[in-house]
C-alpha positions, -999 to +999 in steps of 0.1 A: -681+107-557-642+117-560-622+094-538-594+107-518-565+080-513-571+068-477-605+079-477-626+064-449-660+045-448-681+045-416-691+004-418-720-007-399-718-043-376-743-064-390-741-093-366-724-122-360-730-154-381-721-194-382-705-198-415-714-239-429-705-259-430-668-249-413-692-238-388-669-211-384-681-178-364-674-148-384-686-111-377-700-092-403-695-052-416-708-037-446-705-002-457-730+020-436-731+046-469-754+018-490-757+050-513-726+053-525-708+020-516-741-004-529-744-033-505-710-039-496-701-059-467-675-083-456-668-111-430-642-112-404-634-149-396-634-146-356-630-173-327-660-184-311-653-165-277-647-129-297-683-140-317-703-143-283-685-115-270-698-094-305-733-108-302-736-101-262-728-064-269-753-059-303-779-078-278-774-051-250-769-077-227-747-064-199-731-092-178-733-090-141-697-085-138-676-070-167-654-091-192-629-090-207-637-066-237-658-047-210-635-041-186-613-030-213-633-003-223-639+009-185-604+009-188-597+033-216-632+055-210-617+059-173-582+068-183-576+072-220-611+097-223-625+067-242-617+054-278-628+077-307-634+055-334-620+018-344-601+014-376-605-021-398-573-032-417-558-056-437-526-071-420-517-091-451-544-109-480-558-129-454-562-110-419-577-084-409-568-060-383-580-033-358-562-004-344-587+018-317-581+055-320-584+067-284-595+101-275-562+109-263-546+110-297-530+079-296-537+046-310-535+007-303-527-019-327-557-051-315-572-079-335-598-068-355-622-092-333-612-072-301-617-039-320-649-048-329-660-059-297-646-026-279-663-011-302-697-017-298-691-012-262-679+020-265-706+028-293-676+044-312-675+044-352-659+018-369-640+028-401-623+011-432-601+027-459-627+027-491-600+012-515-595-019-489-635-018-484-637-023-523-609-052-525-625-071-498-663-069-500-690-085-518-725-072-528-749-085-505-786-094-515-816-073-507-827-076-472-866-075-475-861-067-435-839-041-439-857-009-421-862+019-447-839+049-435-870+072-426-879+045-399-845+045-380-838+053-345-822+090-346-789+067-331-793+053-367-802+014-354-825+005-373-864+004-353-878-023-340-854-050-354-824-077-339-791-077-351-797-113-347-824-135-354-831-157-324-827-187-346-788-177-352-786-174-315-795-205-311-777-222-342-744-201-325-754-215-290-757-250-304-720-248-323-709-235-289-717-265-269-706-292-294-672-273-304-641-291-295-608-276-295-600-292-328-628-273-346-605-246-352-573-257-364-541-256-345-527-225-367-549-199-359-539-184-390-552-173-422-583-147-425-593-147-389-593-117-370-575-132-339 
């Protein structure tokens, strides 16, 4: 395959994960092509607030009254005509960013945690630029659960399987309720999406 500078790859959410022993919440995307970009996939070092959101949405869960990265997506689906697709960037070596294409035309710059989390509520593609995806991403191993592509939902989710395993939810729920505010620095810099 040719590439084309600024080239985009559709990237697929895997789930949101506990890194350890920081015990730091990342989110992580891999390249949704596994054809032509291998196993690709890379972590976006999140706060633990954008995590839940990210896990909530993958869940399906749907909160009795909207939050905040719900009720931002009401907001531009009731007067932006929705958000098209989500871009992933890198702001410098470290952090990422996200920048939301609306259906309008027009764009808006976000942290690539917000992004993400619009983004699965608006069930929008996300995308990354394939030279970036290659700078940034590792190989992962071989899921044995991975769903073979015949067995996916036309929607392309994979059947019959949980974004996250309901022993990550409850390792993520654990590092929830024993977090202090000094788990996380005082910079909030340096390869977070925030």
């Amino acid at each position: 395959m040719e590439d084309r500078p600024g080239e985009q790859v559709m990237l697929d959410i895997v789930g949101v994960r506990v890194e350890l022993p920081s015990s730091q919440p990342v989110i992580i995307l891999r390249a949704a092509d596994q054809d032509s970009e291998g196993r690709q996939q890379f972590a976006v070092v999140v706060g633990p607030s954008e995590a839940a959101a990210v896990a909530r949405a993958l869940q399906g869960e749907i909160p009795p009254r909207p939050l905040t990265h719900d009720l931002l997506t009401n907001v531009l689906e009731t007067l932006g005509g929705g958000v098209a697709h989500v871009e992933i960037s890198l702001m410098d070596a470290s952090t990422y960013r996200g920048t939301l294409a609306l259906s309008s035309g027009r764009t808006l710059d976000a942290r690539a945690s917000d992004a993400i989390a619009v983004a699965v509520r608006a069930k929008c593609p996300v995308t990354m630029r394939r030279d970036t995806l290659r700078s940034v991403a590792f190989s992962a191993r071989a899921d044995p659960h991975d769903a073979p592509a015949e067995s996916a939902h036309p929607e392309g989710e994979p059947a019959n399987r949980s974004p996250i395993s309901e022993e990550e939810i409850a390792e993520f729920q654990r590092f929830l309720s024993e977090a202090e505010p000094d788990d996380f620095g005082s910079s909030g810099h340096g390869g977070n999406g925030r």
